[in-house]
FIMI-208318 format. One record per atom (N, C-alpha, C): x, y, z. Coordinates in steps of 0.001 Angstrom, whole numbers, padded with zeros to 6 digits, always signed. Each point is the difference from the previous one (the first is absolute). Layout:
XYZ...
//
This chain:
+182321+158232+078456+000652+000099+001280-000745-000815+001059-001492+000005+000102-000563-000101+000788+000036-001838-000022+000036-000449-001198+000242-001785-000467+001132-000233+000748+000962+000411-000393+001230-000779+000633-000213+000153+001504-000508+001007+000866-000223+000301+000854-000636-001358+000900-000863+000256-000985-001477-001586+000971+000903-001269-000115+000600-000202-001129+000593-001049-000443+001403+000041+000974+000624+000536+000621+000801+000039+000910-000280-000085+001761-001432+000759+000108-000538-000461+001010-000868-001216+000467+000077-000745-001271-001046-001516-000018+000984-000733+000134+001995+000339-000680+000411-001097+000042+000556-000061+001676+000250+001226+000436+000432+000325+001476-001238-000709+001059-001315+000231-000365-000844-000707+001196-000183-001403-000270+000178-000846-001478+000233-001391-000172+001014-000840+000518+001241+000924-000339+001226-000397+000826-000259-000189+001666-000608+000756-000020+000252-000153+001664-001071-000796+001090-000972-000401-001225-000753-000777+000786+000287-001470-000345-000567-000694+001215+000733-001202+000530-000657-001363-000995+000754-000588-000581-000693-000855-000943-001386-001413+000396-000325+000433+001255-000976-000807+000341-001622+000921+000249+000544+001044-000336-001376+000998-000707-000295-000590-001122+000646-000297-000833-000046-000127-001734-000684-001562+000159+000210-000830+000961-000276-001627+000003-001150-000033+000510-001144-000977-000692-001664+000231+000089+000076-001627+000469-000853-000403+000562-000246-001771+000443-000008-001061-001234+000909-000840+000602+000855-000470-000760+001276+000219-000538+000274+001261+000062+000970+000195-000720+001133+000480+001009+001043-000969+000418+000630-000437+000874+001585+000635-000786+000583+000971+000804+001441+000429-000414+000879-000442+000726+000217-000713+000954+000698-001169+000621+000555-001587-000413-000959-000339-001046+000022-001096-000901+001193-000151-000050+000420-001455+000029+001296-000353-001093+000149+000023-001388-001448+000567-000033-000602-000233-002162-000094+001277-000081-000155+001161+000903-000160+000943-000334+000774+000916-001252+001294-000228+000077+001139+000307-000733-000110-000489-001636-000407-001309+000349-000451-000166-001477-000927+000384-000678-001254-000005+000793-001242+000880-000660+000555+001419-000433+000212+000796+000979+000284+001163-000349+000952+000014-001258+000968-001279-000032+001004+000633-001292-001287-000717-001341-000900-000624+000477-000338-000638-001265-001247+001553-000952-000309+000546+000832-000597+001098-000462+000853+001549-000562+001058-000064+000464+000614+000950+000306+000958-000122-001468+000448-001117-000235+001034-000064-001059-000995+000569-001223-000682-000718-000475-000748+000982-000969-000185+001367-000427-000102+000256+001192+000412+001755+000064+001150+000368+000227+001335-000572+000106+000938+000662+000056+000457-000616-001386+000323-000895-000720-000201-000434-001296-000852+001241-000621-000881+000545-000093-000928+000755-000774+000689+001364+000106+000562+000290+000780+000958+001709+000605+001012-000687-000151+000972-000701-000383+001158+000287-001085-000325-000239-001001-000747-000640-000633+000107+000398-001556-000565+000957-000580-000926+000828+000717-000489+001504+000058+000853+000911-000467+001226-000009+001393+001240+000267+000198+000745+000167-001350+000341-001310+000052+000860-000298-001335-000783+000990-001737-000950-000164+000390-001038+000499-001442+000400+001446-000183-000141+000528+001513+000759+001548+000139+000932+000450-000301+000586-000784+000594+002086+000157-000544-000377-000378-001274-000166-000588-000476+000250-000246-001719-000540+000875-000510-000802+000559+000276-000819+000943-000508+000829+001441-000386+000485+000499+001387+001154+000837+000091+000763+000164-000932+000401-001209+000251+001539-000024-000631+000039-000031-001604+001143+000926-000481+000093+000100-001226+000056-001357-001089-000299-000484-000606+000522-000742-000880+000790-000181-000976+000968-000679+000031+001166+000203-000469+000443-000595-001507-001306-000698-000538+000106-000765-001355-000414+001053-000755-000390+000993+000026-000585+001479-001045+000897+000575+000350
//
């Protein structure tokens, strides 16, 4: 109980803070490149959580050749 708990209150105080807390020198969220950096790190991990995904559902699901 108490997990989902923290884990609901970390995503509520992340959300709401302003994304130039998160930006350290240098690291500029205004960029015209910004968009790309961020997707160039980011796809990896969303690539990696669907086929997770997918591993699950298959997993589930009955198979239908037996």
């Amino acid at each position: 109980m108490f997990k989902n708990l923290k884990q609901k209150c970390a995503l509520v105080f992340l959300s709401a803070t302003p994304l130039s807390a998160f930006a350290h020198a240098g690291h500029d969220h205004h960029s015209n490149w910004s968009f790309l950096i961020h997707a160039i790190w980011l796809a990896p991990i969303i690539l990696v959580g669907y086929i997770i995904m997918n591993v699950m559902k298959n997993k589930k699901s009955p198979s239908k050749g037996k």
